[in-house]
Structures are given as structure tokens and as C-alpha cells.
C-alpha positions, 0 to 999 in steps of 0.5 A: 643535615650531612653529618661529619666527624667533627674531630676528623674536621678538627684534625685536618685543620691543624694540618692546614695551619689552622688553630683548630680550637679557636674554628667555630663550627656553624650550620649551614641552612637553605634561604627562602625561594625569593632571596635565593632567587635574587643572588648572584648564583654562579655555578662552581663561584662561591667566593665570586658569588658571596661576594657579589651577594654582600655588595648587593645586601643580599647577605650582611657578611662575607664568611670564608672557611670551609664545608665540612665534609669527609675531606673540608673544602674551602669556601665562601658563603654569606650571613645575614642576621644570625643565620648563614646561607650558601647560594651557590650550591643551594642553587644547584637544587636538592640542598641539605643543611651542613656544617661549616667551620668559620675562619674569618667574617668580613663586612662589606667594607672590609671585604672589600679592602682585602679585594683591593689588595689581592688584585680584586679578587675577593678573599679566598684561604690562600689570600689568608695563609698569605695575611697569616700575621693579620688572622693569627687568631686562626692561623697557626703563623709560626707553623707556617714560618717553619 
């Protein structure tokens, strides 16, 4: 598994606006050949693909937040049972297990709900910052009002 600062993770949170404290951190592990062979694995689309993924029951949730990396980026990939999987850059080969800070899960309907209203995209960070009042439990929405 990559191995990152946690605090450092932390730290650029909270300069996003997030509530840092309240992130669960989860890792990020490889599915087997067979599932992965039946995603939907567009390169570079990982929210498109998770989506797509939790519609076809590929996956049971749709899980934005952010890869854990030396500077975090937004992302999207899928849970199924207590696991979470990353399609999109598994199947870009060579995969290493990673961490992974959780914003928000959404069940399939929720996901799509939230779609409808970010015109039938499906929910992405900017979406969220958008809806800060809806995802306080994350969100830090009076540092975004300031």
C-alpha cells in the first residue's frame, strides 16, 4: 500500500473546508479479475465510471472523496459489502492498494437523485461544496460563507 501522511491528508482538508476530524479514512483494495472485468472502466472517468458501476450493481455505494496522495484528489470510486474498490485506475494495470478519505456514500437511489439535480451528472466535490448545508457533517459551511 502507497503510504501517506495522514496528518498532512488532514491539513489539506481543512484547507478545503472540510471537517477533517469527522473524514473516515478507508483503504482502497484491488477486485478480482472477473468484477473488474465487468465495470464500466473509462480511463481518466472515475466519477462516470462509479456511477455507471452502482446503477448496474457492480458496486452497492457510490463513494466520493478523495485518494490520498501527497497533494489528495477528488474522486469517486464504489463499495461493495464492507470492501472499496477503485476501477477506474485498477484498470489502468499495475494497482497498489491506497487510502482513501470518504466525504460522503450514496445508495444508488440517492446517487441518483443528487444527479437529477446537478444536471445528470453524477455527484462530484464541487456538487457537495455546492450543497455544503446538506453535508454539514463534513462540510465546514460556515467557513464557506465567510
Amino acid at each position: 500500500m502507497t503510504e501517506v501522511n495522514l496528518d498532512e491528508v488532514r491539513r489539506q482538508l481543512t484547507e478545503l473546508n472540510y471537517k477533517a476530524d469527522k473524514i473516515r479514512i478507508v483503504t482502497v483494495s484491488a477486485m478480482d479479475d472477473e468484477l473488474l472485468e465487468s465495470c464500466t472502466t473509462t480511463e481518466g472517468e472515475c466519477f462516470y465510471n462509479s456511477y455507471m458501476n452502482v446503477i448496474y450493481g457492480k458496486g452497492e455505494r457510490y463513494v466520493l472523496g478523495y485518494r490520498c496522495e501527497e497533494t489528495i484528489v477528488d474522486h469517486a470510486i464504489i463499495r461493495k459489502g464492507d470492501k472499496y474498490f477503485d476501477p477506474t485506475l485498477q484498470a489502468e494495470g499495475d494497482f497498489t492498494s491506497y487510502q482513501y478519505a470518504i466525504l460522503t456514500e450514496f445508495t444508488v437511489f440517492d446517487m441518483m437523485k443528487h444527479a437529477k439535480s446537478n444536471k445528470d451528472f453524477p455527484p462530484d466535490v464541487d456538487y457537495l461544496l455546492r450543497k455544503a448545508s446538506k453535508f454539514k457533517n463534513v462540510i465546514d459551511a460556515d467557513k464557506l460563507r465567510k
